[in-house]
N, CA, C and O of each residue as an XYZ file, in Angstrom:
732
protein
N    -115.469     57.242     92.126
C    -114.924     57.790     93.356
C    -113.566     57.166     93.675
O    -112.763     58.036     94.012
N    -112.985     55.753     93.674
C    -111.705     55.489     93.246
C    -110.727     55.717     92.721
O    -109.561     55.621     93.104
N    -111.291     56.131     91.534
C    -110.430     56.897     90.397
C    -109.942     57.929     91.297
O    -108.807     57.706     91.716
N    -110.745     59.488     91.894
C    -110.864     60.401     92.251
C    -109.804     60.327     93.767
O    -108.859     61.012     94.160
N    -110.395     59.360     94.209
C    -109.031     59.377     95.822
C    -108.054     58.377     95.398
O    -107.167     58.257     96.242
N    -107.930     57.721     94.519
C    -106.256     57.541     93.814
C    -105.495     58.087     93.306
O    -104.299     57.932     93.552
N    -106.084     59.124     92.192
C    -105.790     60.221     92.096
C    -105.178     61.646     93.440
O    -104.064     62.026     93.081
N    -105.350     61.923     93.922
C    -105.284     62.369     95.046
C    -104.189     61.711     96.141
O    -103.120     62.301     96.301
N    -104.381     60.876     96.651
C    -103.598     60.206     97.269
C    -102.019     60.321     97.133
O    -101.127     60.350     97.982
N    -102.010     60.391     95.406
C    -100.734     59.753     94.611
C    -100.218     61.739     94.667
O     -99.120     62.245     94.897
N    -101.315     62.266     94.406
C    -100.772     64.055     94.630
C    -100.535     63.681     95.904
O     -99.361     63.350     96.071
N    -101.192     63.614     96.831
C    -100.752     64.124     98.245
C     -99.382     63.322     98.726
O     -98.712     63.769     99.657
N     -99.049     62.226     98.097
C     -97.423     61.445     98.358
C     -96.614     62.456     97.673
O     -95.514     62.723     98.159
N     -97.038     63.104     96.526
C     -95.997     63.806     95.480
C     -95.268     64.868     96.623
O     -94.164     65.095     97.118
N     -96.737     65.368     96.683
C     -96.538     66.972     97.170
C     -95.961     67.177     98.535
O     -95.323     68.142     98.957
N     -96.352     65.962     99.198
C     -95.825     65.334    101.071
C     -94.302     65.323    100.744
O     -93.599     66.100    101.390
N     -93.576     64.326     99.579
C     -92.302     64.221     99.730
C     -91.401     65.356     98.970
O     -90.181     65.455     99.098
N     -92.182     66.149     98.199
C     -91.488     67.387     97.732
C     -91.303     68.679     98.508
O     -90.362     69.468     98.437
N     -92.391     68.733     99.261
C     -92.321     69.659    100.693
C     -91.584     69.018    101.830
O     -90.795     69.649    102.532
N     -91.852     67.795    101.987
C     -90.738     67.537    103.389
C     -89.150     67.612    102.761
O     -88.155     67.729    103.477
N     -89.130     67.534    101.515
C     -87.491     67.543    100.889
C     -86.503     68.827    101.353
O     -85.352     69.054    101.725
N     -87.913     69.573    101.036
C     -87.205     70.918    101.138
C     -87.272     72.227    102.458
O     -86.921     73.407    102.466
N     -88.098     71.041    103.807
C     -88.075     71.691    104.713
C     -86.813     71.656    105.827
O     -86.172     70.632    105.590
N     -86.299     72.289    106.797
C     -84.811     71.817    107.501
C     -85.239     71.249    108.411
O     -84.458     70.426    108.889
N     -86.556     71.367    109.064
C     -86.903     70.920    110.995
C     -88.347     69.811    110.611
O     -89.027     69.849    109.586
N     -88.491     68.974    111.669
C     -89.502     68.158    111.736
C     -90.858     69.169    111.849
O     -91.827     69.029    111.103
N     -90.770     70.241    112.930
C     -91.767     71.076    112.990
C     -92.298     71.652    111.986
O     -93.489     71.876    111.771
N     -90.866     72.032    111.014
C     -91.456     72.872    109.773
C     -92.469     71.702    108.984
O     -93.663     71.950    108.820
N     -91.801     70.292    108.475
C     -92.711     69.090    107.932
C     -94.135     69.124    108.279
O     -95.065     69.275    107.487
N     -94.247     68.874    110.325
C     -95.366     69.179    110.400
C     -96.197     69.885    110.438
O     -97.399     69.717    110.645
N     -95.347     71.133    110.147
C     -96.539     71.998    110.295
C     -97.295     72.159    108.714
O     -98.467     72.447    108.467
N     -96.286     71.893    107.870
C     -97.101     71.676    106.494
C     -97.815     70.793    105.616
O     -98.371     70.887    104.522
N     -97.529     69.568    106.796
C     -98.686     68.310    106.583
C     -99.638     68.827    107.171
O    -100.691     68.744    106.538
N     -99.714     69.465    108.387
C    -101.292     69.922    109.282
C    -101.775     71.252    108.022
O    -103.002     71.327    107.955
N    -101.270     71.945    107.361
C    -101.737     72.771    106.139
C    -102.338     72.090    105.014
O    -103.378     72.415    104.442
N    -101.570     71.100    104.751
C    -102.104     70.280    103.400
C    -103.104     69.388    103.580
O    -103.841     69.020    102.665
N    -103.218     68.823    105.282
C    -104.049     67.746    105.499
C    -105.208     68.242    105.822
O    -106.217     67.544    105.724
N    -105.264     69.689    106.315
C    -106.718     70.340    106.458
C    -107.586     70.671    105.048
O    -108.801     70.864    105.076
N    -106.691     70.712    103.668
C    -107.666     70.722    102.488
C    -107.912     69.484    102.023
O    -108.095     69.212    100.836
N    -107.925     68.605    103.063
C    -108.588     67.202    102.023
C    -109.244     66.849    103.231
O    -108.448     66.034    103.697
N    -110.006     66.919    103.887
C    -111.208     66.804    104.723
C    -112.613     66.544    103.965
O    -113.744     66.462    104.444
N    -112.265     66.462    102.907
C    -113.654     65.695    102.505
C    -113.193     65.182    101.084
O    -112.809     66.042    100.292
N    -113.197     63.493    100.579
C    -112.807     63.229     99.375
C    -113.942     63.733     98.122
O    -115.105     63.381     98.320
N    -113.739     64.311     97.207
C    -114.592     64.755     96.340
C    -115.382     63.357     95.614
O    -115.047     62.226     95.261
N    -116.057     63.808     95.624
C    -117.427     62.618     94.961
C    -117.425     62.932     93.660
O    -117.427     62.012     92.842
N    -117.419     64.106     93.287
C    -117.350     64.563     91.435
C    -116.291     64.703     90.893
O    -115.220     64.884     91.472
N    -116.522     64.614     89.372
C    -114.972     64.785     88.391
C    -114.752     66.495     88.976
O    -113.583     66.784     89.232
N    -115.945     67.752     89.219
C    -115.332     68.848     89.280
C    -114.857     69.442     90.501
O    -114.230     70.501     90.542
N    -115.186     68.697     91.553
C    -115.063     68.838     93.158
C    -113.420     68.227     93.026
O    -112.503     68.735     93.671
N    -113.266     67.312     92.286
C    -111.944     66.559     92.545
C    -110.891     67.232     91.492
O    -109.686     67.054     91.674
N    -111.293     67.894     90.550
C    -110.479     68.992     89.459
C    -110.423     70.376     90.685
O    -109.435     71.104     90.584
N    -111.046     70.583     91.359
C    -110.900     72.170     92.393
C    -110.041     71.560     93.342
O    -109.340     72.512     93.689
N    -109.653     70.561     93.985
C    -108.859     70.269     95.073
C    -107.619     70.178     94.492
O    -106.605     70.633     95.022
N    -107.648     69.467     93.153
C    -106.333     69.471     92.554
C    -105.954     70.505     92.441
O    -104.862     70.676     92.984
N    -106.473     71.563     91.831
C    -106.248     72.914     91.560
C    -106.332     73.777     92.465
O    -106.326     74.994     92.282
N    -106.425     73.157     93.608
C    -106.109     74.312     95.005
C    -104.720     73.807     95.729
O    -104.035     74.623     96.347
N    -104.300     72.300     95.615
C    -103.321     71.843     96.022
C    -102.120     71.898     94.963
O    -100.966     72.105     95.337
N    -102.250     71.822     94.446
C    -101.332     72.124     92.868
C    -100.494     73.826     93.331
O     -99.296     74.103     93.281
N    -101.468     74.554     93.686
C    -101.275     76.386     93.985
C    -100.878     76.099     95.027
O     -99.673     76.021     94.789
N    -101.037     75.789     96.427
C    -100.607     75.412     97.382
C     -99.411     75.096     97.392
O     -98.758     75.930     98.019
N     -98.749     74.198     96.950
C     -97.533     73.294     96.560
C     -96.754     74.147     96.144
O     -95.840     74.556     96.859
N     -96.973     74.632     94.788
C     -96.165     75.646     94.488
C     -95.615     77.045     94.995
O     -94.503     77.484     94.699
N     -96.772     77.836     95.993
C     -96.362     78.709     96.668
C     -95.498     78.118     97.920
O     -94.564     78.749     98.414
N     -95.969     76.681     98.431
C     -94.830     76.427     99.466
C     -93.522     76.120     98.645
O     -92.697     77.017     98.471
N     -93.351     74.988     98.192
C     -92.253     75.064     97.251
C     -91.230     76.307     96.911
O     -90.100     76.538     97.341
N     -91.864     76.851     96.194
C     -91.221     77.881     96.030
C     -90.637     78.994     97.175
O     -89.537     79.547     97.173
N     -91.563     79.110     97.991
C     -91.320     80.248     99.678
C     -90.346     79.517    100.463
O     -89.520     80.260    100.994
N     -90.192     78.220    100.705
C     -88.756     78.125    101.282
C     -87.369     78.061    100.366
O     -86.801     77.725     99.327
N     -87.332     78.715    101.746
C     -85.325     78.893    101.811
C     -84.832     77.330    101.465
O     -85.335     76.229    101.689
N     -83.785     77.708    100.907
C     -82.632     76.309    101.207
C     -81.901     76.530    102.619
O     -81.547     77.668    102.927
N     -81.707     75.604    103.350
C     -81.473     75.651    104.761
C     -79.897     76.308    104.054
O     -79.392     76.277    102.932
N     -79.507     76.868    105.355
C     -77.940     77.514    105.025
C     -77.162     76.602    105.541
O     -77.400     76.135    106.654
N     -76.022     76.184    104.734
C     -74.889     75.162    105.172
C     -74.266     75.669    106.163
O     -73.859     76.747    105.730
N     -73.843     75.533    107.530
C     -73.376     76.416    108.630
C     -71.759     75.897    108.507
O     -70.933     76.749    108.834
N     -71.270     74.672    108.096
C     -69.939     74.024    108.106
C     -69.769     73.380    107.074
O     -70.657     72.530    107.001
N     -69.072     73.333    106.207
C     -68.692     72.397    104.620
C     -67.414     72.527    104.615
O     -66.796     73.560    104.871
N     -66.918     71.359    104.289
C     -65.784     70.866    104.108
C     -65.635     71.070    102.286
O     -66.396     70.392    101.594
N     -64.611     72.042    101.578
C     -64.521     71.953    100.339
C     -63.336     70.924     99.727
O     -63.495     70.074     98.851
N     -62.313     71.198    100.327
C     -61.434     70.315    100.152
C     -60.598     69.261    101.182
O     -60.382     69.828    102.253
N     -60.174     68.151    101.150
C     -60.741     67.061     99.639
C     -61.967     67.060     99.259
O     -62.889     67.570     99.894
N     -62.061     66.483     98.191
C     -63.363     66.005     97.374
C     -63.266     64.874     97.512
O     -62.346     64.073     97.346
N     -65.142     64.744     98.114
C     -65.174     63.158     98.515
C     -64.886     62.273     96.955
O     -65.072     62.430     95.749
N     -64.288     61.231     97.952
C     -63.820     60.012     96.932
C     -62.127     60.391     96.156
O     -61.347     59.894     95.344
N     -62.211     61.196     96.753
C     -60.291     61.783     95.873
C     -59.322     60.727     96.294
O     -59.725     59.985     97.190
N     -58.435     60.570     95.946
C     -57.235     60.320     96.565
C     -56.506     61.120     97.043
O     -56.387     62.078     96.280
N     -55.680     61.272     98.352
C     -55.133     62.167     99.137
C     -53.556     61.872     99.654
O     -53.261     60.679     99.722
N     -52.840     62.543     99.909
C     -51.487     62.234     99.964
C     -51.732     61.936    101.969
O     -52.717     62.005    102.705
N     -50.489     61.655    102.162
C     -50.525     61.142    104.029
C     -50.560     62.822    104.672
O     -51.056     62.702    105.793
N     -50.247     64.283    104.427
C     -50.262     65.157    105.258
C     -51.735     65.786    103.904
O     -50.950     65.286    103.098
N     -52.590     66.169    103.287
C     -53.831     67.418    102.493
C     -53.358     67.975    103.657
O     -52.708     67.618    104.639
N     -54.182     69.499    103.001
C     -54.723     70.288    103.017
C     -55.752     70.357    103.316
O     -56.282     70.809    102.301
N     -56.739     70.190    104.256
C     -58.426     70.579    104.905
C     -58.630     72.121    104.724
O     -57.912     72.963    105.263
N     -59.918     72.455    103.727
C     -60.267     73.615    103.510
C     -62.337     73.125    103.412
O     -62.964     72.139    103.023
N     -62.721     74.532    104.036
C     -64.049     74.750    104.186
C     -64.976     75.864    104.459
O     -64.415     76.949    104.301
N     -65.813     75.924    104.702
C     -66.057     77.055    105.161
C     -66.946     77.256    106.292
O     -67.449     76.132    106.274
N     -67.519     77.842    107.262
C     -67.991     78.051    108.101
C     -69.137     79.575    108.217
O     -69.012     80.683    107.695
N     -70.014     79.129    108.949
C     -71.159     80.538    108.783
C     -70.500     81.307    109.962
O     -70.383     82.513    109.741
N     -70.069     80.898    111.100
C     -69.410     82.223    112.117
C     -68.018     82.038    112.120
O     -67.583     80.901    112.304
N     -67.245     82.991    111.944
C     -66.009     83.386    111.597
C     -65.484     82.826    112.961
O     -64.532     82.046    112.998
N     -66.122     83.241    114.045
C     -65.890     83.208    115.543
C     -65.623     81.857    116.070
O     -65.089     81.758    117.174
N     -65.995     80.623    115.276
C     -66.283     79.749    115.616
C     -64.616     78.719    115.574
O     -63.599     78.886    114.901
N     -65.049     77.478    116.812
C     -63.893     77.019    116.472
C     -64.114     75.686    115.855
O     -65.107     75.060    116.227
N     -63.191     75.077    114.813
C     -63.812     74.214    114.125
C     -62.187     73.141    114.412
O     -61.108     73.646    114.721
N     -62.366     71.996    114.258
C     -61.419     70.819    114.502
C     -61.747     69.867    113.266
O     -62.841     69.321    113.125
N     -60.932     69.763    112.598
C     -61.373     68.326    111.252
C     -60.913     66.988    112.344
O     -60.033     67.090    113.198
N     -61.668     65.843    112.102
C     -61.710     64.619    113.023
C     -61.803     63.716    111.699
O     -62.650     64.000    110.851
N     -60.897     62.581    111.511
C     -60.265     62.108    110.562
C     -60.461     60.184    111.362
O     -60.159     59.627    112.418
N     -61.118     59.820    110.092
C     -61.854     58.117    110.634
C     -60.920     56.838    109.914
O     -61.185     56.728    108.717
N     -60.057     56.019    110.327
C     -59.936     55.145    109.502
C     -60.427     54.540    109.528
O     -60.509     54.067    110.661
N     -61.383     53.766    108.353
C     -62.806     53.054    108.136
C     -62.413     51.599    108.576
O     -63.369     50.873    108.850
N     -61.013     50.998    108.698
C     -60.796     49.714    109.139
C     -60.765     49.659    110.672
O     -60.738     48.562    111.230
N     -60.769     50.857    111.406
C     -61.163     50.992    112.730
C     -62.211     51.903    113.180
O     -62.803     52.760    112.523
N     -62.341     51.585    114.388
C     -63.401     52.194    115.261
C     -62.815     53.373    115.673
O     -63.689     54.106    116.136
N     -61.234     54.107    115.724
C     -60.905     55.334    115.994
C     -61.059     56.373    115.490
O     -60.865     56.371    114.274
N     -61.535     57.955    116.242
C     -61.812     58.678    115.386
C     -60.150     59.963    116.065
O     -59.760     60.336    117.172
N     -59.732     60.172    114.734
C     -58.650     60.733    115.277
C     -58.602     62.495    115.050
O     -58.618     62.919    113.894
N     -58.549     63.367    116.098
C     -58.799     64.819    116.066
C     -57.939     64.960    115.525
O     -57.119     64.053    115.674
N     -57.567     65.996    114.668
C     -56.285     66.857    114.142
C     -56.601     67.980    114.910
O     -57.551     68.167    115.670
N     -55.154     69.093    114.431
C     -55.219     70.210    114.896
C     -56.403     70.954    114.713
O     -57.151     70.565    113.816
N     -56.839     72.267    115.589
C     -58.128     73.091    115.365
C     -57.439     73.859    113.920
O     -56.251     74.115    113.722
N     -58.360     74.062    113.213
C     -57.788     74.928    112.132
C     -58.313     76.317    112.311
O     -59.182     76.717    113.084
N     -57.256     77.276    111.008
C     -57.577     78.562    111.503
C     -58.590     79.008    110.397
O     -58.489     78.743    109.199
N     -59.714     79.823    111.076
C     -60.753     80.586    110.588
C     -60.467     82.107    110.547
O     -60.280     82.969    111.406
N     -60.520     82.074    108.847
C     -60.169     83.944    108.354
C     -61.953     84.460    109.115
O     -62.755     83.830    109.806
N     -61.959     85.716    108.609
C     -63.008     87.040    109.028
C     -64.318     86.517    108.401
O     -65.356     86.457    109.060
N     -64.216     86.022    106.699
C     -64.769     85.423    105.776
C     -65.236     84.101    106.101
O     -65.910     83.653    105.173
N     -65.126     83.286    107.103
C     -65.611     81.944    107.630
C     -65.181     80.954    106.615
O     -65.874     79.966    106.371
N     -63.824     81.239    105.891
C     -63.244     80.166    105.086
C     -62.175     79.514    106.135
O     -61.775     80.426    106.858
N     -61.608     78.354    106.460
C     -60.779     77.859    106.941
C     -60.244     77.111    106.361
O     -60.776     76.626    105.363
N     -58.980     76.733    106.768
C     -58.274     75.682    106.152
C     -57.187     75.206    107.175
O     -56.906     76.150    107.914
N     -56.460     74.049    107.488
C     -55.624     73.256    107.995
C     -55.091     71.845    107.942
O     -55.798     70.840    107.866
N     -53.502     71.874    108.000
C     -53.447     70.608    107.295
C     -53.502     69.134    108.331
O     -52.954     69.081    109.432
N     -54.085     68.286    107.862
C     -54.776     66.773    108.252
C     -53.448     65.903    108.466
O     -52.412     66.408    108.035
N     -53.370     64.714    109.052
C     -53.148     63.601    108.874
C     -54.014     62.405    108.486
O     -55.075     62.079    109.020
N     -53.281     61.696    107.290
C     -54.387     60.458    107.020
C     -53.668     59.061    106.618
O     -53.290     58.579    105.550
N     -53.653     58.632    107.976
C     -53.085     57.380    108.445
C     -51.685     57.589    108.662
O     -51.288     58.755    108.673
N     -50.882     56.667    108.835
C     -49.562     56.682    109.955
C     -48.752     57.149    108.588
O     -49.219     57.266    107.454
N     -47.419     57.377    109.031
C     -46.253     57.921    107.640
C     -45.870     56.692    107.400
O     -45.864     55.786    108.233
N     -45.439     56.586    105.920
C     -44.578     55.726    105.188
C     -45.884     54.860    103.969
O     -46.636     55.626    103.365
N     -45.989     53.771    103.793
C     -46.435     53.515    102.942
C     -47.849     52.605    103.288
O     -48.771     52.271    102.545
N     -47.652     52.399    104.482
C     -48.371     51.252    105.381
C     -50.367     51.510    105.230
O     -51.183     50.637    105.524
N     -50.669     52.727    104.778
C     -52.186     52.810    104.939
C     -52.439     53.398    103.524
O     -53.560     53.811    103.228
N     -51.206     53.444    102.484
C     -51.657     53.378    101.086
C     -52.800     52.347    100.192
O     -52.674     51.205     99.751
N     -53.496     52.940    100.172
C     -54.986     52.337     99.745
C     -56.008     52.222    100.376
O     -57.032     51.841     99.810
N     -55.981     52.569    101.921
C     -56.905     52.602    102.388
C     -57.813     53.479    102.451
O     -57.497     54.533    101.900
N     -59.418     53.442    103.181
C     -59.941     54.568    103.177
C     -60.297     55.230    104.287
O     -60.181     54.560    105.314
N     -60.680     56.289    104.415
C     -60.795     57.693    105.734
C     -61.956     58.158    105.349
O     -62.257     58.345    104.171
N     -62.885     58.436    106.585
C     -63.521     59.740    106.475
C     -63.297     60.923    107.297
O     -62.956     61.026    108.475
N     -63.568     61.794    106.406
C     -63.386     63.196    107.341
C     -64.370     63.889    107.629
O     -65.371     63.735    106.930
N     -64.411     64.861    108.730
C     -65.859     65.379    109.369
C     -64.837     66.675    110.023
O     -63.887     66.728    110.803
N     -65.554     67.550    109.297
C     -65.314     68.854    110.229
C     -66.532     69.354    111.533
O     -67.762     69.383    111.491
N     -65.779     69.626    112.386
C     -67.460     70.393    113.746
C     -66.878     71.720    114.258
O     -65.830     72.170    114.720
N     -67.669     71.964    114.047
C     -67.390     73.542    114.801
C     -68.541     73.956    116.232
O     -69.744     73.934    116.493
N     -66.997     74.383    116.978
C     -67.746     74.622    118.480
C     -68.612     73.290    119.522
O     -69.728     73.208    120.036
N     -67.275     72.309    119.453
C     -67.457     71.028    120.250
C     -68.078     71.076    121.563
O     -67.745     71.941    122.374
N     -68.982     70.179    121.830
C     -69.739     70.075    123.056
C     -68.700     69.284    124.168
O     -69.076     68.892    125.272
N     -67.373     69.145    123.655
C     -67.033     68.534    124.373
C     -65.098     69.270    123.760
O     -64.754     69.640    122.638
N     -64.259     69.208    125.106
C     -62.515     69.699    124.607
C     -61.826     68.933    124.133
O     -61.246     67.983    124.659
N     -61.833     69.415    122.695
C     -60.591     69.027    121.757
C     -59.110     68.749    121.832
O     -58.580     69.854    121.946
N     -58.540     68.169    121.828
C     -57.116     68.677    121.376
C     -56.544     67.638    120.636
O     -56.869     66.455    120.731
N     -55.540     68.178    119.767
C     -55.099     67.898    118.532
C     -54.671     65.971    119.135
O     -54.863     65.892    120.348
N     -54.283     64.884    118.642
C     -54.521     63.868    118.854
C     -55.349     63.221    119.830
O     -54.845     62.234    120.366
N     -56.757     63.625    120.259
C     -56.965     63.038    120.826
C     -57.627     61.849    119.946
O     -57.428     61.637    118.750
N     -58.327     61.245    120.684
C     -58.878     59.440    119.921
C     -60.331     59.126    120.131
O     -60.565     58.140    120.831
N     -61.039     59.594    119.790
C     -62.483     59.140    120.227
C     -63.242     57.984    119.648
O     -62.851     57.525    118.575
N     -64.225     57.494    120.212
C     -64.734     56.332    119.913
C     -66.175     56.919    118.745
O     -66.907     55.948    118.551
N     -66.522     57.761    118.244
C     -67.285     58.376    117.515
C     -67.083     60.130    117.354
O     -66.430     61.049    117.849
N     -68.359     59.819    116.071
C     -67.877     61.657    115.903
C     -68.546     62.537    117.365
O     -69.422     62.524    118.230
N     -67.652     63.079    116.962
C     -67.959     64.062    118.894
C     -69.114     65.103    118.033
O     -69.337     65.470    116.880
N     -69.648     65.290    119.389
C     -71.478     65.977    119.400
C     -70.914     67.913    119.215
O     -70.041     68.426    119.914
N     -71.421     68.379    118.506
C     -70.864     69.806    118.464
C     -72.293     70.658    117.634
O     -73.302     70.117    117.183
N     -72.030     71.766    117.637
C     -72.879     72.673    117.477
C     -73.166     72.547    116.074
O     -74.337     72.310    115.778
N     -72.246     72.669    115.078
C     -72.341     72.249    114.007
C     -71.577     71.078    113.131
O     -70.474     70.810    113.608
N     -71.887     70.405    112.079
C     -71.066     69.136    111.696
C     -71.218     69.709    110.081
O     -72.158     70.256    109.504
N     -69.678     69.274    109.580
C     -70.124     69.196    107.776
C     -70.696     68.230    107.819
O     -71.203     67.544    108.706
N     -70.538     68.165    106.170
C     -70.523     66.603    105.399
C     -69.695     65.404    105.751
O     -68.830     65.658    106.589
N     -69.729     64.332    105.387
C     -68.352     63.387    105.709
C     -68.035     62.886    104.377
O     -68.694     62.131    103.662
N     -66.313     63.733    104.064
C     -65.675     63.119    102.897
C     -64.857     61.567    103.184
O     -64.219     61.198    104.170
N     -65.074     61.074    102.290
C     -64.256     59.343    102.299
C     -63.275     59.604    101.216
O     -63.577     59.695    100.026
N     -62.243     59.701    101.641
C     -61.004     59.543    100.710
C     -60.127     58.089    100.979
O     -60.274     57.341    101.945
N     -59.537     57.981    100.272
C     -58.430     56.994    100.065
C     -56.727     57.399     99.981
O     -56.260     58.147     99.122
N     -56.229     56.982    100.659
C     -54.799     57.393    101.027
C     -54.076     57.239     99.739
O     -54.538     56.335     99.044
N     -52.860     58.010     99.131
C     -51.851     57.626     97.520
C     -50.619     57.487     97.903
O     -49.741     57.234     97.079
């Protein structure tokens, strides 16, 4: 009987962290631990009671697995590529799920606590945008250092182009955060 709920156990960690991987909301997680945790309500006592649970959770797994979606990226930042090197004015390009939306790239120098807004950039029909950044002061003075960048679209709070915040501002949607290094 050891054998049998070690066995098991070690499925139900598999199958717990391969389904929460691929769910987007806490609700969705729980609601598919309260699915998975209602077929093990009784540990099997036999080699064939404990071969049918496997083989009902095994099918299980795979039809969840497989039935979700990949959450949809609503804001991504394509260019830079994290870790690039970047000249003092890039190019910020990304894309966005509502065309409608307004999006601001907010630009971090990692040796400070400032987070510095750039201009709002412009969003085509297609929810591609692009606009160009500042990254660190002109001349030669922040060559080598590093930045992160964070695009948000549709700020919970009003933008405008230099302002200075003490963190990334709260908004409807956030990319990724690229870390580049100044050339």
């Amino acid at each position: 009987m050891l054998r049998n709920s070690s066995i098991l156990t070690v499925l139900f960690l598999v199958t717990t962290s391969l389904v929460l991987g691929q769910t987007s909301t806490t609700t969705d997680a729980r609601a598919l631990l309260t699915e998975l945790g209602s077929m093990l309500t009784k540990i099997p006592e036999t080699k064939e009671e404990c071969q049918g649970l496997l083989k009902q959770i095994k099918t299980w797994q795979e039809k969840k697995i497989n039935g979700l979606e990949t959450p949809k990226v609503m804001l991504r930042i394509t260019t830079p590529h994290d870790k690039a090197q970047v000249p003092e004015r890039p190019t910020a390009e990304g894309t966005v799920a509502d065309p409608n939306a307004k999006v601001w790239v907010i630009v971090h120098p990692m040796e400070v606590s400032d987070y510095w807004v750039q201009r709002n950039v412009t969003v085509k029909e297609d929810g591609a945008w692009k606009g160009k950044i500042y990254i660190g002061s002109p001349g030669s003075i922040d060559v080598g250092k590093q930045f992160e960048i964070l695009a948000v679209a549709n700020p919970k709070i009003k933008l405008s182009e230099g302002n200075i915040l003490n963190g990334w501002p709260d908004a409807e949607w956030k990319s990724q955060v690229i870390e580049v290094s100044r050339k």
